[in-house]
C-alpha positions in Angstrom: -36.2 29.3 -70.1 -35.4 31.9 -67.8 -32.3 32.5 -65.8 -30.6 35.6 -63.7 -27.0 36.8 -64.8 -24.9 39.9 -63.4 -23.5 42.4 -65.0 -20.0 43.0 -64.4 -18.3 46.5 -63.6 -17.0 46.4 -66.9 -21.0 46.0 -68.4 -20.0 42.3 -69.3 -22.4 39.8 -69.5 -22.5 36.1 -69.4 -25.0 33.8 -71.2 -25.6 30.6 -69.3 -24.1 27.4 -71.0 -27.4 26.0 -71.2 -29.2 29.1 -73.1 -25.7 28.9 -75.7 -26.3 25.4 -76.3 -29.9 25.5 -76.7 -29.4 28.4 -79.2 -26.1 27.4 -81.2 -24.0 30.6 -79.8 -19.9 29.1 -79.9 -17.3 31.4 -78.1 -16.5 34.2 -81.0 -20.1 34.2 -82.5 -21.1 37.9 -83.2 -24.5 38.8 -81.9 -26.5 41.9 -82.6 -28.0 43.3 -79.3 -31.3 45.7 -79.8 -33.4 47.7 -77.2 -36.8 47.8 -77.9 -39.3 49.3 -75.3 -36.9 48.8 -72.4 -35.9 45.6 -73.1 -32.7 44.3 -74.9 -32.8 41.4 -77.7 -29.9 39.2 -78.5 -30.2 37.7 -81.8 -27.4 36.1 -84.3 -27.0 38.1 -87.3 -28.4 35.1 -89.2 -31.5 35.4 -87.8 -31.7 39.6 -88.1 -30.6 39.4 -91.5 -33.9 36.6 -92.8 -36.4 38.6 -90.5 -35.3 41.7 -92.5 -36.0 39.6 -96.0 -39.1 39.3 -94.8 -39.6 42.7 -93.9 -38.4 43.8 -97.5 -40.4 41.7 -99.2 -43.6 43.1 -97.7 -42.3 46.6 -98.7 -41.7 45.3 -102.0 -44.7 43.5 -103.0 -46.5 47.0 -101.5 -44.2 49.0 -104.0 -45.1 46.4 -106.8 -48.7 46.5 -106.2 -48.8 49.9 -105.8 -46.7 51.3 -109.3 -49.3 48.4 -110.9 -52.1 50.3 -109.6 -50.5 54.1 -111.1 -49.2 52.4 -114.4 -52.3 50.2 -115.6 -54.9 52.9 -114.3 -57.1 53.4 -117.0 -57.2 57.2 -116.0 -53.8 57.8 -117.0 -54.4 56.6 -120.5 -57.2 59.7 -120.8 -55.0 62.0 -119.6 -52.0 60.9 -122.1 -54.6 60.5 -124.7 -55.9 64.2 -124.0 -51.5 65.7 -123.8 -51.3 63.7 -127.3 -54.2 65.4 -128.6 -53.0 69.0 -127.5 -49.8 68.5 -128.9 
């Protein structure tokens, strides 16, 4: 769906009654506006907020994999083994 909208002198915008009811927006909704490359985005905070989770959990499961990968490294265990042993 595409449609052309004016900004007002005051930078107001309008989002066509169609586009709010396709989308769920009610009068007094917040929305969060981004610019990316030139172009503004319009989402509701509901859907920012579960694209983020998503986002997290890819940094977490990283962070996971990678502190698995430094604690169970059998490399380690030498080089406690070798600080017990000069102790």
């Amino acid at each position: 769906m595409m449609q052309t909208i004016k900004v007002s002198d005051k930078g107001q915008i309008s989002i066509p009654n169609l586009m709010r009811q396709k989308l769920g927006i009610e009068r007094g909704d917040d929305l969060v506006l981004f610019e990316i490359g030139g172009k503004i985005l319009i989402e509701k905070p509901n859907i920012v907020s579960e694209k983020m989770k998503d986002d997290f959990k890819d940094i977490i499961n990283f962070s996971e994999q990678s502190l698995d990968e430094v604690w169970n490294n059998s490399e380690d265990e030498i080089w406690n083994q070798y600080l017990k042993n000069a102790n």
